[in-house]
N, C-alpha and C positions, 0 to 999 in steps of 0.2 A: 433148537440147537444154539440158537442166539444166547437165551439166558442162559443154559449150560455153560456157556465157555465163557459169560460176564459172572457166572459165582461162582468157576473156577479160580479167574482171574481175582476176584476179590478175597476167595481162601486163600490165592497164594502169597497177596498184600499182606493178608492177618497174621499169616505162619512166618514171615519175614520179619517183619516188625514184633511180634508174641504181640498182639492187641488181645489175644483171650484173657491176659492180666487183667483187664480193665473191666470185665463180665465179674457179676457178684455169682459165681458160681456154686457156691453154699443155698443161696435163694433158689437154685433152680428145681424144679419136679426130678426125683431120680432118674426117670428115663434119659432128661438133656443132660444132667451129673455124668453121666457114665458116657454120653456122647462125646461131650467135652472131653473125659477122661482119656478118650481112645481117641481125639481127634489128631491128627497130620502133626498141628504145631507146635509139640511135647517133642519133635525130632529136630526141632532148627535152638540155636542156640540162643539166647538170649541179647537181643543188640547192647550195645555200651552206651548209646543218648539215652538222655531222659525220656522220661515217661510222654512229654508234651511235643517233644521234639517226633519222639517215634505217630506219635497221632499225624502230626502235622507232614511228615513226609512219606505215611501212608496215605492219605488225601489225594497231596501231588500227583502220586502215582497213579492212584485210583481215576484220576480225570479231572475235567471242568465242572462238572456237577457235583462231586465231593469235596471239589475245594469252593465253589461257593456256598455248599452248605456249612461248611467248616467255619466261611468268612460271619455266615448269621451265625453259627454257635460260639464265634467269640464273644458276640455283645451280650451272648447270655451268662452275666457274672453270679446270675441265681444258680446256677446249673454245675458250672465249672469252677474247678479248684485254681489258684491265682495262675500258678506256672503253666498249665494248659492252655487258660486263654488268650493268656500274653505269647504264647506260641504261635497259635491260633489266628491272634493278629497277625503274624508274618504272611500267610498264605497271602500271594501273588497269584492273575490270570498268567499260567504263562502258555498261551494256547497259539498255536503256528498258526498264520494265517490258512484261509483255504483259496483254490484256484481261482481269479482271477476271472476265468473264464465261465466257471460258473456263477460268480457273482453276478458278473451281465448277465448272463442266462437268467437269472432271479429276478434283475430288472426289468429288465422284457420284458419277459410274462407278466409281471405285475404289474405295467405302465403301458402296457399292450404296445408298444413304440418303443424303436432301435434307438440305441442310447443315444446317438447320433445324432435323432431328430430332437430329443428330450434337453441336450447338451452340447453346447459349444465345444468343450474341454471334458475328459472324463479321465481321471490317475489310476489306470489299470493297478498300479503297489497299491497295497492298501497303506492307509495312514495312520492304521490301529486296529491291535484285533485281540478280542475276548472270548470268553467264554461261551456267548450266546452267539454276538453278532461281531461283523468288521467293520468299518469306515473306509470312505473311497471319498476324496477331495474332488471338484465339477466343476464348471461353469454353465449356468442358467441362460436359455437364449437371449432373457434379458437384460445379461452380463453380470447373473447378482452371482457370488462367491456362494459357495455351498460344502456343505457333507452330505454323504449320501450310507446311511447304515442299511446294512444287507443282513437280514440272517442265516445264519449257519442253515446250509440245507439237509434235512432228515434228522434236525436237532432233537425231534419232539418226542420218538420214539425210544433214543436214546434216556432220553428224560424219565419219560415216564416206565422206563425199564427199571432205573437205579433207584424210583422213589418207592417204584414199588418193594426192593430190595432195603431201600430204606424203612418202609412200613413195618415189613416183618418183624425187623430187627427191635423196632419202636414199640412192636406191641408185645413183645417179648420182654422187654425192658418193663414196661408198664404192669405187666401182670404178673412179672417174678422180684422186681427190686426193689424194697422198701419203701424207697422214696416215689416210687416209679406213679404212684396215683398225684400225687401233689405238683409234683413236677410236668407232667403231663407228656412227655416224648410225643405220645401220638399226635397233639396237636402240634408238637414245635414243628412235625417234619407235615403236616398238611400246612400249617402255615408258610412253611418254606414252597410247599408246591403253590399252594397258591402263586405267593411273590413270583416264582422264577416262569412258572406259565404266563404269568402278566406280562415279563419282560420278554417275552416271545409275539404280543401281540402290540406292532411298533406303533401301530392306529392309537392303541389305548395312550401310550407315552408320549406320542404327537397331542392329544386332549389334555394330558397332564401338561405338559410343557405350556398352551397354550393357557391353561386356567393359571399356573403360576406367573406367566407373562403379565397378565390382566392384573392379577394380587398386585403385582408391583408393577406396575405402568407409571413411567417418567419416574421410578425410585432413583434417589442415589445410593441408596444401599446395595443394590443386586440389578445384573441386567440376564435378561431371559431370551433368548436364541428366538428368531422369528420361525416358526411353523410351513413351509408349505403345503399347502394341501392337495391341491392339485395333484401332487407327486407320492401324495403319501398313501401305504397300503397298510395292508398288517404283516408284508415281509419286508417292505422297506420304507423308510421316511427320510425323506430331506429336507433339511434345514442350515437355519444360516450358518456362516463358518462364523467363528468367532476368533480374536487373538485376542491373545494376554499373554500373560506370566503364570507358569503354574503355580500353585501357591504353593507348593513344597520348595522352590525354587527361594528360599530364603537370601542365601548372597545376590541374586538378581535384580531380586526388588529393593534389596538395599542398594547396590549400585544405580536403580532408579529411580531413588530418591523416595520411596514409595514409603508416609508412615504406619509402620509396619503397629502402633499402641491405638492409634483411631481402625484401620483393618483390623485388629482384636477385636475392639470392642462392637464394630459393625457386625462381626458375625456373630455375636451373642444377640444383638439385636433382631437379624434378620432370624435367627431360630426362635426367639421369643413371639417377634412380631406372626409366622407362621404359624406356629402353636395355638396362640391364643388370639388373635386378632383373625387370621382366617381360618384355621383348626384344617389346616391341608398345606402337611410341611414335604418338603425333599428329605427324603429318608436313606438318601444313600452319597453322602455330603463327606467321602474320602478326599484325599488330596487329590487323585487322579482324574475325579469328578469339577475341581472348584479352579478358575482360574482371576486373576485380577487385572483390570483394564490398567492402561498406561497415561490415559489422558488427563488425568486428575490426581499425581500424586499425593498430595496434601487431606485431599478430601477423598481415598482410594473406594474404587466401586468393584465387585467381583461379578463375576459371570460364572455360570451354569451351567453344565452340561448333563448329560442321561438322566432323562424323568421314568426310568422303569419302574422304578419303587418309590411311591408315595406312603405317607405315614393321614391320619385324622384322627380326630378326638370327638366322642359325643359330647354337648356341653355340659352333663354334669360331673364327666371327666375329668373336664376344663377345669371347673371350679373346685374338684377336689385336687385336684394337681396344684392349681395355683395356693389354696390356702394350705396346703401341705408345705410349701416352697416358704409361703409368709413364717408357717409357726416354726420351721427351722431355724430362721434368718431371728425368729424373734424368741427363738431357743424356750419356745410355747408346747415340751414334749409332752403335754398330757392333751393338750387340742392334737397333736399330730396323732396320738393313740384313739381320740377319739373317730377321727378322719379314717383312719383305716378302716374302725369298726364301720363306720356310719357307710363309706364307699362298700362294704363286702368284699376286700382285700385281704381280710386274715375273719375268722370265723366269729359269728356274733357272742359266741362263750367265752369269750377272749376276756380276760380281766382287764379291765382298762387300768389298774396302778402296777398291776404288774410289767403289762408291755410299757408303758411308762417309764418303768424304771429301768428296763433294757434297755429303749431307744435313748434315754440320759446317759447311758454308762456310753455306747456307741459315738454318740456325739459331744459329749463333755470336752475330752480329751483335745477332740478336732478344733473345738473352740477356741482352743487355748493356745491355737497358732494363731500366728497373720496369716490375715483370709488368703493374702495372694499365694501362700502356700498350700491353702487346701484345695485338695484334689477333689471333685465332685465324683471323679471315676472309683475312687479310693472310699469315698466315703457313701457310695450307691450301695458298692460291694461288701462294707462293714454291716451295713443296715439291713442288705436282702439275707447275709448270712445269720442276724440276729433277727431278723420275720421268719426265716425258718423253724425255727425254733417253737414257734407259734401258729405253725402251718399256714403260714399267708402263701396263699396260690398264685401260678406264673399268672401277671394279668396279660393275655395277648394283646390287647390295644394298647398296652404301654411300653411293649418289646420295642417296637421299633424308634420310639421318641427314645427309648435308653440309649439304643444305638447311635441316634442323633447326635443325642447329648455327648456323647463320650466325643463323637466322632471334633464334634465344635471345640470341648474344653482345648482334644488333643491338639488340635489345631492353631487355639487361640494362644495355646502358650508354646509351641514351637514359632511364631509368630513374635508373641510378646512374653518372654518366660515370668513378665511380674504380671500379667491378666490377672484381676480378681473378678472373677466371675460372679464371685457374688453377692457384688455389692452393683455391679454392673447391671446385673437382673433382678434386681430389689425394689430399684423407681420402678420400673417398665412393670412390674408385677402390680404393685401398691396401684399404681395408675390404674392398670387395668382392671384391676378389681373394684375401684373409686367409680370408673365409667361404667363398671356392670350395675351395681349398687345402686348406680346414682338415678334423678326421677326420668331425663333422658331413656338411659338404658331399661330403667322397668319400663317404661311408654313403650320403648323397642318390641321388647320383649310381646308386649302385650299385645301389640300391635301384631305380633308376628303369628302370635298361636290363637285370637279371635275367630279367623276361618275355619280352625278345625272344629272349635268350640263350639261353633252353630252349624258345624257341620254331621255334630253327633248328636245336638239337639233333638231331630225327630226320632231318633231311635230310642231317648231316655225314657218315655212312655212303654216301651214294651219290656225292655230292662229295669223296672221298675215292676211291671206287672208280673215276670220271668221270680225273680229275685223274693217279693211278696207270695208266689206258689208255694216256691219253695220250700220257703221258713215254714210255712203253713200243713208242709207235709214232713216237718221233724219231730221228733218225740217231746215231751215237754222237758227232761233235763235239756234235752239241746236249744229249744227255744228260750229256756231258764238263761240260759251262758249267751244266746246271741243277743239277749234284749239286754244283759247286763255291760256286753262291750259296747252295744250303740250307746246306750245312754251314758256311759264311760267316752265315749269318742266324742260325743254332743256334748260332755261338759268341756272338754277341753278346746276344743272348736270353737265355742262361746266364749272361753276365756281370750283364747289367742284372738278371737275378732275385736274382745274389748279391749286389749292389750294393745294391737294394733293402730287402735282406733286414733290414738297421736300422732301417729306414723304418717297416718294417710291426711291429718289436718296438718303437718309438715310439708310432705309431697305437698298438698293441695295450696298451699305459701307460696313454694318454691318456683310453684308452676305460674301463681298470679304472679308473683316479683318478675321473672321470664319473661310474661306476656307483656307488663309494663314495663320495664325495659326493653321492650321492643327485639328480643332475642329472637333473631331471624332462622334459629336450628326449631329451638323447640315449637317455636309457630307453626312452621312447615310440619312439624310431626302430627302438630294438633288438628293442623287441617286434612291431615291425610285419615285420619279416622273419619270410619263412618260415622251418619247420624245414630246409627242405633247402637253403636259401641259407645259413643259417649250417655248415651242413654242409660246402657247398662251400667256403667261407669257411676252415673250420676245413683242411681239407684242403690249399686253396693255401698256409695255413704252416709247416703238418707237411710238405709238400714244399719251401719254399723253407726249411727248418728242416736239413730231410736232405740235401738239394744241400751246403747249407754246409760240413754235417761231413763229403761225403767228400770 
């Protein structure tokens, strides 16, 4: 009966608003054509707002769960047309607190102890309330200052009622709309459950909090709210209070003197340093989330609040993201076309002069302002709408860094409106790529995936003897074609070892110069290998030594 009166209530949203507009109703199976045809919202008249405005206030009404998935479908500027998303942005929580009284009830039970014993001080008002959870300000018996977030009680049920209500609709979309296999709806809305189930478990966003604490420990860039644990459940977590300045609070922090062009640039910074230095950023970096300390005008530091939504990157993500960034900045658009292909971001049949010459035409133009006027937001949404064209698929791990990013730019130039962003993230890139590159960072590296490496080691004898059956039991055109790619694989293997083989008497320079110079980083790396990694080490160049010379 429950869901009955939740897809009453959301038919009678649609028929309010005419949201059936927005159905490719042509694409559907006769049977839903004719459903459509005779549905309810052919009798309500058609509203006078726009098309983005009627989405955006059908949302509202719908609840907290429509309007935060609303807030994720604005950052998807692959999906949605300009005026929509920019609508889309406006969604606001604006969810009434709940009682009070049940919130200590939540505490209780979660902390097994009357808030009483737990608390010196406890602000029955709440001090903020959303869509998931509320805030309640405390004193600690130890006297330390606190928040204490509660979650909305029987939130889950609610949840997972509307996502299922959202599934339908997702795979409906998916299986009648043109676009609907590329775009993928079905996973935008499991990605969405995922995230918003996350932010239901406060345990998990207490570990988040805590690992970004650690990232930046004693930074001036960012300070990260202390964790208690003690206190903390998966219905409720407390931690420190923090003050600042909101950062949307613009005349504020000019009244406090605060340089509002070094705050720009700091948060381009701390998104970059996130991304690529720990590959585990804050992923939901709005204004209402981000506030700035007072005690260092000159040198301004921000602070952090709700870790529900974390973003990461695999690193060869990493590294496609980042040279993606370099051949922009170095207007390199046929390395950017390659990039795509090489990542599997738009499909391997892709002509590389052709997408070439799209991504030229897209970016030219842009070029030909000052950087501090180009919009990154502007110029994301130019380029996914010209990879369309060439069917580049939604990448789900890069959803939420877009969102990032947007969220930074917007911020940095309501902050400083001349930010150039991209010349700001140009060193920080170059850098980081230089230390990946560099013999350090391959040492890193190598160091870091050795264990695995002799970890599969005894198994290479039976996958070797597996692999050898096999071949053994194909017919002989197929044995014809597999002995013609090995030996096509084994020439080029050969080449690229002998190719390399400068490369590694370079590293192998750089590394003696280090030692003698008495470079106390790379020492320490050298000594942290084992004896038999260096062994093996020593081995791959007395083989690519003796390949040479015969």
């Amino acid at each position: 009966m429950t869901r009955i009166k939740r897809l009453l209530k959301i038919t009678k949203v649609i028929c309010k608003y005419r949201l059936d507009e927005f159905v490719p109703v042509m694409h559907l199976p006769p049977a839903l054509k004719l459903l459509f045809m005779l549905a309810p919202w052919h009798l309500f008249p058609k509203p006078k707002q726009a098309p983005g405005e009627r989405i955006r206030l059908a949302l509202e009404e719908l609840g907290p769960i429509f309007v935060k998935f609303g807030q994720i479908l604005s950052t998807r500027r692959d999906l949605l047309p300009d005026d929509i998303a920019e609508e889309l942005k406006k969604l606001q929580d604006r969810v009434p607190p709940f009682d009070s009284k049940v919130a200590i009830a939540i505490i209780e039970k979660s902390l097994k102890a009357p808030v009483s014993e737990v608390f010196t001080t406890f602000d029955s008002a709440p001090l903020a309330s959303a869509s998931v959870a509320q805030v309640h300000t405390a004193t600690l018996r130890n006297g330390d200052k606190v928040i204490v977030k509660v979650i909305r009680p029987d939130i889950k049920p609610v949840i997972n009622q509307d996502i299922a209500l959202m599934m339908t609709m997702a795979s409906l979309l998916e299986k009648f709309w043109e676009d609907g296999a590329r775009l993928r709806p079905v996973e935008v809305v499991q990605d969405y459950q995922s995230t918003i189930l996350d932010e239901l478990d406060l345990q998990r966003e207490a570990a988040n909090a805590s690992q970004l604490r650690r990232n930046f420990e004693n930074s001036p860039l960012i300070y990260i709210p202390k964790i208690y644990w003690d206190y903390t459940h998966p219905s409720v977590l407390v931690m420190e209070r923090i003050y600042g300045i909101p950062v949307a609070d613009v005349d504020t922090l000019k009244s406090n003197h605060i340089d509002l062009k070094r705050l720009a640039e700091k948060g381009v910074e701390i998104f970059f340093t996130q991304v690529f230095r720990d590959s585990f950023f804050h992923a939901d970096m709005h204004p209402g989330n981000i506030f700035v300390a007072q005690h260092s005008p000159h040198d301004p530091q921000y602070i952090a609040v709700d870790f529900g939504i974390m973003g990461s990157l695999t690193p060869a993500d990493q590294g496609y993201l980042a040279r993606n960034l370099l051949a922009f900045f170095q207007r390199d658009y046929h390395q950017v076309a390659q990039l795509h292909i090489q990542s599997g971001w738009v499909p391997a049949s892709t002509k590389v002069n052709e997408f070439e010459s799209a991504i030229r035409t897209v970016c030219e133009p842009i070029f030909e302002k000052p950087l501090k006027d180009i919009s990154f937001g502007n110029f994301l949404l130019r380029l996914f709408q010209t990879a369309r064209r060439f069917d580049m698929e939604v990448q789900p791990q890069l959803v939420l860094l877009q969102k990032t990013l947007l969220n930074i730019e917007g911020l940095g130039r309501q902050l400083y409106p001349d930010l150039d962003l991209w010349s700001t993230a140009q060193p920080y890139l170059e850098g980081w790529m230089r230390e990946r590159m560099a013999p350090l960072g391959m040492l890193k590296s190598l160091k870091n995936n050795i264990p695995d490496w002799l970890e599969q080691t005894p198994e290479m004898p039976q996958l070797l003897h597996d692999a050898i059956k096999q071949i053994s039991q194909m017919n002989s055109p197929q044995r014809v074609e597999i002995d013609r790619q090995i030996a096509e694989q084994n020439k080029k293997s050969r080449n690229s070892l002998l190719g390399a083989h400068k490369d590694y008497v370079i590293a192998a320079t750089l590394f003696t110069a280090a030692w003698l110079t008495q470079d106390s980083e790379v020492i320490t790396w050298i000594k942290a290998l084992s004896p038999f990694s260096i062994f093996l080490g020593a081995v791959g160049i007395y083989y690519l030594v003796r390949r040479k010379s015969i």
